[in-house]
C-alpha positions in Angstrom: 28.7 -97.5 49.0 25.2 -96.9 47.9 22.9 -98.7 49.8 19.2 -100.1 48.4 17.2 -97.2 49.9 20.2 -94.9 49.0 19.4 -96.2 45.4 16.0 -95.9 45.2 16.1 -92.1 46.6 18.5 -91.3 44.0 16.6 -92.8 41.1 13.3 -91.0 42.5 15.5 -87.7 42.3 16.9 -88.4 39.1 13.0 -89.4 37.7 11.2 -86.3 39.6 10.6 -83.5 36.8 12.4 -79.7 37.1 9.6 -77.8 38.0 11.6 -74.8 37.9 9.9 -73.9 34.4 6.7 -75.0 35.5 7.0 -72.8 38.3 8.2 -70.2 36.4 5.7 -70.0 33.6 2.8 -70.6 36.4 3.9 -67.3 38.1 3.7 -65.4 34.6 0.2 -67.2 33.8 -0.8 -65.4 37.1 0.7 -62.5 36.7 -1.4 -62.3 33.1 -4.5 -63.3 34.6 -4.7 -58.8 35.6 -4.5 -56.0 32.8 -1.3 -54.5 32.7 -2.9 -51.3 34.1 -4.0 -53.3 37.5 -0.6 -54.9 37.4 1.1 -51.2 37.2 -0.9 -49.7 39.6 -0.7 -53.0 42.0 3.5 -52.6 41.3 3.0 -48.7 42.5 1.1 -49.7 45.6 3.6 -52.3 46.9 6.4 -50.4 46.7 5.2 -47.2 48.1 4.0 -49.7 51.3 7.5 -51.3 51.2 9.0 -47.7 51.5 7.4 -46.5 54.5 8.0 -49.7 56.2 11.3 -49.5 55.9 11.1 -45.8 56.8 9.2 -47.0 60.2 11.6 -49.8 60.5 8.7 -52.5 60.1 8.9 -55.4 57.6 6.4 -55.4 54.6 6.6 -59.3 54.2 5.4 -60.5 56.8 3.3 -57.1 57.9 1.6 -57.3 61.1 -2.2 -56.3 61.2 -0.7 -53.7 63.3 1.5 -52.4 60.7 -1.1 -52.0 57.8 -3.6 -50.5 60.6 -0.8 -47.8 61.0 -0.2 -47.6 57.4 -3.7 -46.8 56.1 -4.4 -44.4 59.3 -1.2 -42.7 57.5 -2.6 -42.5 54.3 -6.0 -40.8 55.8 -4.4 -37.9 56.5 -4.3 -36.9 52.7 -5.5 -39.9 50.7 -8.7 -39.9 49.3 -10.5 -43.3 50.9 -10.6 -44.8 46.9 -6.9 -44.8 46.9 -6.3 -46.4 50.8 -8.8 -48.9 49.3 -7.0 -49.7 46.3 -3.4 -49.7 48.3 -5.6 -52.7 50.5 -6.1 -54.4 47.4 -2.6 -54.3 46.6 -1.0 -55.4 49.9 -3.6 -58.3 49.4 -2.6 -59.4 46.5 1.2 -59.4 46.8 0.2 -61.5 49.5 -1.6 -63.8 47.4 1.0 -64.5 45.3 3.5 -64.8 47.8 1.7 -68.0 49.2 1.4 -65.8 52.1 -1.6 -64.8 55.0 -2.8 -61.3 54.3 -3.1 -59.3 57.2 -5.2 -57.1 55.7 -8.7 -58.5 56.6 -8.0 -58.6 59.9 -10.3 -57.4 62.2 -8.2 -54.5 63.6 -7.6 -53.1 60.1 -11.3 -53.5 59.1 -12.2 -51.3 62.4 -9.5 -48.9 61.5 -11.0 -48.6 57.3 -14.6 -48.0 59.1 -13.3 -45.1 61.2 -11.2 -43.6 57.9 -14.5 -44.1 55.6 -16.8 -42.5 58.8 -14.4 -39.6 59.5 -13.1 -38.6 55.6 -15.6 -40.8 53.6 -17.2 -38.9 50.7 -19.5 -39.7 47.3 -16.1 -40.4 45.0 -16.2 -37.5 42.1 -17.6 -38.6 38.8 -16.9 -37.0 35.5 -19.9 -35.3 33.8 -21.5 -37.4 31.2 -21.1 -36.3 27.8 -24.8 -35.7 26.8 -26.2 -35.3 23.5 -26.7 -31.6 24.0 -22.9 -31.7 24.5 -21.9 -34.4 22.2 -23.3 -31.9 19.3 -21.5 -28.7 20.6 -18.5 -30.6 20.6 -18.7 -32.3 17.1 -20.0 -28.3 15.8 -16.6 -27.1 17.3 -14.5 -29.6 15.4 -12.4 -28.3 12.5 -12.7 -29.8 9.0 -8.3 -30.6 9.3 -7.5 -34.5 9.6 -7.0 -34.5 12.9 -10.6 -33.1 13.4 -12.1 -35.9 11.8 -10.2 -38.3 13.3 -11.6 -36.2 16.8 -15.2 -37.2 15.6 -14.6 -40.6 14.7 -13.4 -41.0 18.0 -15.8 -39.3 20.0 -18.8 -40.7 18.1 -18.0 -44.3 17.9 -17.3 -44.0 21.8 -20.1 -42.5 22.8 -22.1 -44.6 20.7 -20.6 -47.8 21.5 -20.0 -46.8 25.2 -16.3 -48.0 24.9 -14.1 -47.9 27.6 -10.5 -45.7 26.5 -8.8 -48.9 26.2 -11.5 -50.9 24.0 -11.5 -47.8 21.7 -6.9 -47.3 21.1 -7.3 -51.0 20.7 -9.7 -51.3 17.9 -7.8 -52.6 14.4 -9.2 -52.0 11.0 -10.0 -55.2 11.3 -13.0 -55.0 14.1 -15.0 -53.1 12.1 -17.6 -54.7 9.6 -20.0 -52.5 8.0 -23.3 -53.8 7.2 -26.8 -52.1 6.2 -27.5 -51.4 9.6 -23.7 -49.7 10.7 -20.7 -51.0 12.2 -20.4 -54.5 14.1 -17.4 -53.4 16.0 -15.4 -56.7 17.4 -13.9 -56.0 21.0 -11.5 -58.6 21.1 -10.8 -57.5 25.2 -12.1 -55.4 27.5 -11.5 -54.8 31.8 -13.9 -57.2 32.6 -12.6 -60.0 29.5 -9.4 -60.7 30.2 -9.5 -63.8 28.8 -10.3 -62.6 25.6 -13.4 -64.0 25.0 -14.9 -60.7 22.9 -17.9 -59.2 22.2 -19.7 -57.6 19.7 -21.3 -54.2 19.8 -23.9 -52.8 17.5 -23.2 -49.0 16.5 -25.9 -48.1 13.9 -25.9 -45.1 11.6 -27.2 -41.9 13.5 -28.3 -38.1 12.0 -26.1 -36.0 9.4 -24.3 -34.4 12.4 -23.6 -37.4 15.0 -23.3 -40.4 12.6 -20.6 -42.6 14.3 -20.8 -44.8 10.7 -20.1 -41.7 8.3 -17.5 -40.2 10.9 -15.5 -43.4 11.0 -15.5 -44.1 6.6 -14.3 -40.5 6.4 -11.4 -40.7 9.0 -10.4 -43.8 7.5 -10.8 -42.6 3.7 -9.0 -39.6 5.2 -6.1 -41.1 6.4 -5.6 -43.3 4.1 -5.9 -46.0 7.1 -6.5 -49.8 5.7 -4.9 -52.4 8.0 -4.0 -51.6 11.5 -4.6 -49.5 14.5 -7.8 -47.4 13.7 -7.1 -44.4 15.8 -3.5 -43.1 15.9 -1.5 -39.5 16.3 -2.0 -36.9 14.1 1.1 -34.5 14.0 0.7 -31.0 13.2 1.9 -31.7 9.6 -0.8 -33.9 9.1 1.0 -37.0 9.2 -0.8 -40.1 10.2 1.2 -42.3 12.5 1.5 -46.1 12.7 1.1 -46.7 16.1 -2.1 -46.6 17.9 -3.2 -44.3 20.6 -2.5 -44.7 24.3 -5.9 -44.9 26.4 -4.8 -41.5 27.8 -4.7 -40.0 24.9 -8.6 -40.5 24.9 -9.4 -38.1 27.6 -6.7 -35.7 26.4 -8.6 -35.5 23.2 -12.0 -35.1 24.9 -10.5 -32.1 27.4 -9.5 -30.3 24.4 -12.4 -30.4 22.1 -14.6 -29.7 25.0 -12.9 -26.8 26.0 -13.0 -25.4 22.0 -16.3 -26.1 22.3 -16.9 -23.3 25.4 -17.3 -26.2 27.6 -15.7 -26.5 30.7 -12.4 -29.0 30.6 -12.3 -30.4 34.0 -15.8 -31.5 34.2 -15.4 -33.9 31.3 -12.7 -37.7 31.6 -12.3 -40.4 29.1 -15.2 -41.8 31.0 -17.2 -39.3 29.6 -18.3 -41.0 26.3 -19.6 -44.1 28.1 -21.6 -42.5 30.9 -23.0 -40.2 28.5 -24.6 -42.9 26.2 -25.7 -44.5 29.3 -27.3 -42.0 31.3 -28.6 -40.6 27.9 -30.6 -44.2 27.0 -31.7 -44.5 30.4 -33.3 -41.3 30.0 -35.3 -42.4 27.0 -36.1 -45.4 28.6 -33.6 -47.8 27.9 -33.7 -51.1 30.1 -31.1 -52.1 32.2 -30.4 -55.0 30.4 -30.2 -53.1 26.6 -28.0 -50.8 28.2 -25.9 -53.9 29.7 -25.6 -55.0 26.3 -23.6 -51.8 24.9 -21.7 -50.9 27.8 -20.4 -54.8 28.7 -21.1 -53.9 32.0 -21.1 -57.7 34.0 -22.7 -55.7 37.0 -25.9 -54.0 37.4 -24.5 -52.1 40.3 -23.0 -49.3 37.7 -25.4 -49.4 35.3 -28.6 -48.6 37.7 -26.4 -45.7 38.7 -26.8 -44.4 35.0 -30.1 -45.1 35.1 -31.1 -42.9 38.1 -29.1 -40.1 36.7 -30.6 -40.5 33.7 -34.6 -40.8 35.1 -34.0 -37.9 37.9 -36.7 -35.8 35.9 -38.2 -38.7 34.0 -39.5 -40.8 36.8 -39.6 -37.6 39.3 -42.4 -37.6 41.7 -42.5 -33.2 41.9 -43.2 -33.5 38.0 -45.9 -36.4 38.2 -47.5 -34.6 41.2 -48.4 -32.3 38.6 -46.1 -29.2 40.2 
């Protein structure tokens, strides 16, 4: 027999929601709210810290402050501190989503990150800056085949739009409107717009040689491109593909020219384009915030970094002393 408050409890169950898709479709908003990058890399790091605690027969959820100290003073032995920072950020954030307390800003694993960054810290490796000295031995080296204007296109809009790798496969026809002035190119999302807010970047014509506006027409008339993906393979047939390039692809294309161009390969990353329009407009005296502008950077911290490279003889006290 059901009793009154029997009743009522069952009619409350019977009127409370299923949250299960709620829940569901909360978890996947969350899991969208990172690039698919972070999320791959986050993936990576979580599982190779669930593998060696179930090699040290330790649990990874819930870790002890003890465990992750152990962990990371692992990891020093041949990790660069960058990547024991990263696999920090990782362990936090499967925490996070877990519901769960993250041991990893405990005070015993802070002490034990000082120590690592004292004893094997170093200035993290940067890729050389593509220059304008080396931006017009590369484009010199370029053959006249389809493939080596799509190469130009690529490495002049980049460099003159400081694009990230990403910003630059994921450009459609579309994003580019050409006006008297050059291309308004249309970043519909970037690392640091994950919402997908967008932005739009300024790439004006340039000299015979390096204009990123004449480059771009001619790959595009070339190809025969006129809705879709604006950079995409080239096979050795001279067949355009459909698909776009992979952000990898970008610093594969910009070892190789580099290297036909007498240049050293390893000295250059996908990075490249966008330092080298930094550091070269902080040379020539380029604010901070007109360099902000092109770049998208949301922090300064990056961007004075440029600048300093870029005023090391400019603003240098040996020259102004008059040596």
């Amino acid at each position: 027999m059901t009793t009154p408050r029997n009743k009522s409890t069952a009619l409350q169950k019977a009127d409370r929601p299923d949250l299960t898709h709620a829940i569901t479709a909360a978890h996947d908003f969350a899991e969208a709210s990172r690039s698919e990058a972070t999320r791959r890399a986050y993936r990576a790091d979580w599982e190779h810290f669930s593998a060696w605690c179930d090699d040290h027969g330790v649990t990874s959820l819930p870790a002890s402050a003890e465990t992750v100290g152990c962990y990371v003073a692992d990891l020093a032995n041949d990790h660069k501190v960058a990547t024991i920072q990263r696999r920090l950020a990782s362990i936090n954030a499967a925490y996070r989503l877990a519901g769960a307390s993250s041991p990893t800003g405990h005070e015993g694993v802070r002490l034990v990150m000082q120590g690592i960054r004292r004893c094997n810290g170093a200035a993290p490796s940067q890729a050389r800056p593509i220059g304008l000295k080396e931006l017009t031995q590369i484009v010199a080296a370029l053959p006249e085949s389809l493939a080596g204007k799509r190469d130009q296109a690529l490495l002049l809009l980049g460099w003159a739009g400081a694009f990230r790798r990403s910003e630059l496969v994921a450009l459609d026809v579309d994003d580019l409107e050409l006006t008297d002035e050059g291309y308004i190119v249309t970043i519909r999302r970037s690392k640091t717009d994950q919402e997908a807010a967008g932005r739009q970047v300024g790439v004006p014509y340039g000299s015979s040689a390096l204009c990123p506006v004449t480059a771009i027409r001619r790959w595009l008339e070339a190809s025969g491109i006129r809705v879709g993906p604006v950079f995409r393979k080239v096979d050795r047939h001279g067949h355009v593909g459909r698909e776009g390039l992979n952000p990898a692809s970008v610093a594969e294309v910009i070892k190789r020219v580099a290297a036909q161009a007498g240049l050293s390969a390893q000295d250059f990353s996908g990075h490249s384009l966008r330092s080298g329009l930094a550091t070269a407009a902080a040379a020539n005296g380029a604010t901070e915030s007109t360099i902000m502008s092109q770049t998208g950077h949301r922090s300064t911290a990056m961007v004075r970094r440029y600048i300093r490279q870029g005023s090391l003889f400019r603003q240098n006290a040996a020259s102004i002393a008059g040596l």
